[in-house]
C-alpha positions in Angstrom: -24.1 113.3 62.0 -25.5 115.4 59.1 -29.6 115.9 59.3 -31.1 116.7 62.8 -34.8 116.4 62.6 -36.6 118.4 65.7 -40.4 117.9 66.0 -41.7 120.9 67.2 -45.5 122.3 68.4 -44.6 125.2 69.6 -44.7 124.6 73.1 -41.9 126.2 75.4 -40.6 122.7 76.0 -40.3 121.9 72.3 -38.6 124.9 71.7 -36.2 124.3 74.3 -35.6 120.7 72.4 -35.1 123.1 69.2 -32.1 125.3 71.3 -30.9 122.2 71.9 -30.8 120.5 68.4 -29.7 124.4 67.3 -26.2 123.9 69.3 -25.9 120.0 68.3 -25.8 121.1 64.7 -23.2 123.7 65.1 -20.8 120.8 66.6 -21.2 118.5 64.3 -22.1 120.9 61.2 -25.3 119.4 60.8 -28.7 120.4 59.3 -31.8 121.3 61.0 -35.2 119.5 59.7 -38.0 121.3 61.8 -41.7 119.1 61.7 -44.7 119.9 62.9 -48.3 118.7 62.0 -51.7 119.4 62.1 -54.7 117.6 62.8 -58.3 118.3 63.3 -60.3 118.5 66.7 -62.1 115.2 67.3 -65.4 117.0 67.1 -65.0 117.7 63.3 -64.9 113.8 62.4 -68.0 113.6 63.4 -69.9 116.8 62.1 -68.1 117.2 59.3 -65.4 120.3 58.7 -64.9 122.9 55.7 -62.0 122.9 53.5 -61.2 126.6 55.4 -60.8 124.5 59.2 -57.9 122.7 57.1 -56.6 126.1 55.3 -56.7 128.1 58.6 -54.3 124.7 60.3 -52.2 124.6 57.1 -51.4 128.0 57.5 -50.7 128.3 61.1 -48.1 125.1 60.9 -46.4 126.5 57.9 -46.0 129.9 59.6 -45.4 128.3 63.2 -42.5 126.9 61.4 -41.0 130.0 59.5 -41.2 132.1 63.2 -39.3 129.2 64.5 -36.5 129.2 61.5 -36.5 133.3 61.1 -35.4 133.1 65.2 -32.9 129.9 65.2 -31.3 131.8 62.3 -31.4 135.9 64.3 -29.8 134.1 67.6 -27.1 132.0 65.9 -24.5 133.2 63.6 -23.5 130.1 62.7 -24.7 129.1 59.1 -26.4 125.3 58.5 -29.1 124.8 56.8 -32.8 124.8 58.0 -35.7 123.0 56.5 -39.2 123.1 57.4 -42.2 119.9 56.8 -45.4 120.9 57.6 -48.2 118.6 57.4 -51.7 117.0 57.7 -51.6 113.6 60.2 -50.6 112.5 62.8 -47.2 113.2 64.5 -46.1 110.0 65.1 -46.0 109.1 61.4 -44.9 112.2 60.0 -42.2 112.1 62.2 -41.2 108.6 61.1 -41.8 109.4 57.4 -39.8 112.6 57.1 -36.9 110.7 59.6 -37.0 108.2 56.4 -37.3 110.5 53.7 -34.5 113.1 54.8 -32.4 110.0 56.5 -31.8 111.5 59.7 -28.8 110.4 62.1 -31.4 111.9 65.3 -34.5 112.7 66.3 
């Protein structure tokens, strides 16, 4: 096994699924791919959003992400590598599309 690819929002739950992929990777010397995805409220489709809506989502996935790396890497001294996806759309096909493009052995 040498790509582990943990979809992530956040969510207690999700970063328990993250501890879990974290200690995976250190038995089998894998890499971690961490997703997440963004997507706007059902309300904007209809009324129309502002590029900032978008900007303000972009940012808080991308940064979501780095917290998430910055503490996988303070709690483990084990070194793999870590690579972060952040995206607009929805998380079942950027989930699929990333699994594809960085060939991952599990999700």
């Amino acid at each position: 096994m040498e790509t582990i690819l943990v979809a992530t929002d956040f969510s207690d739950a999700a970063n328990n699924a993250a501890d879990y992929a974290v200690e995976l990777a250190k038995l089998f010397t894998a890499k971690i791919a961490l997703v997440n995805t963004y997507n706007l409220p059902y309300s904007t489709y209809e009324t129309g959003t502002s590029g900032d809506l978008i900007n303000v989502l972009q940012e808080a996935s991308a940064g979501g992400l780095q917290h998430l790396k910055k503490r996988i890497e303070q709690n483990n001294k084990h070194n793999f590598e870590i690579e972060c996806f952040s995206d607009f759309g929805f998380a079942e096909n950027m989930i699929i599309e990333t699994a594809n493009k960085i060939n991952a052995d599990l999700i």
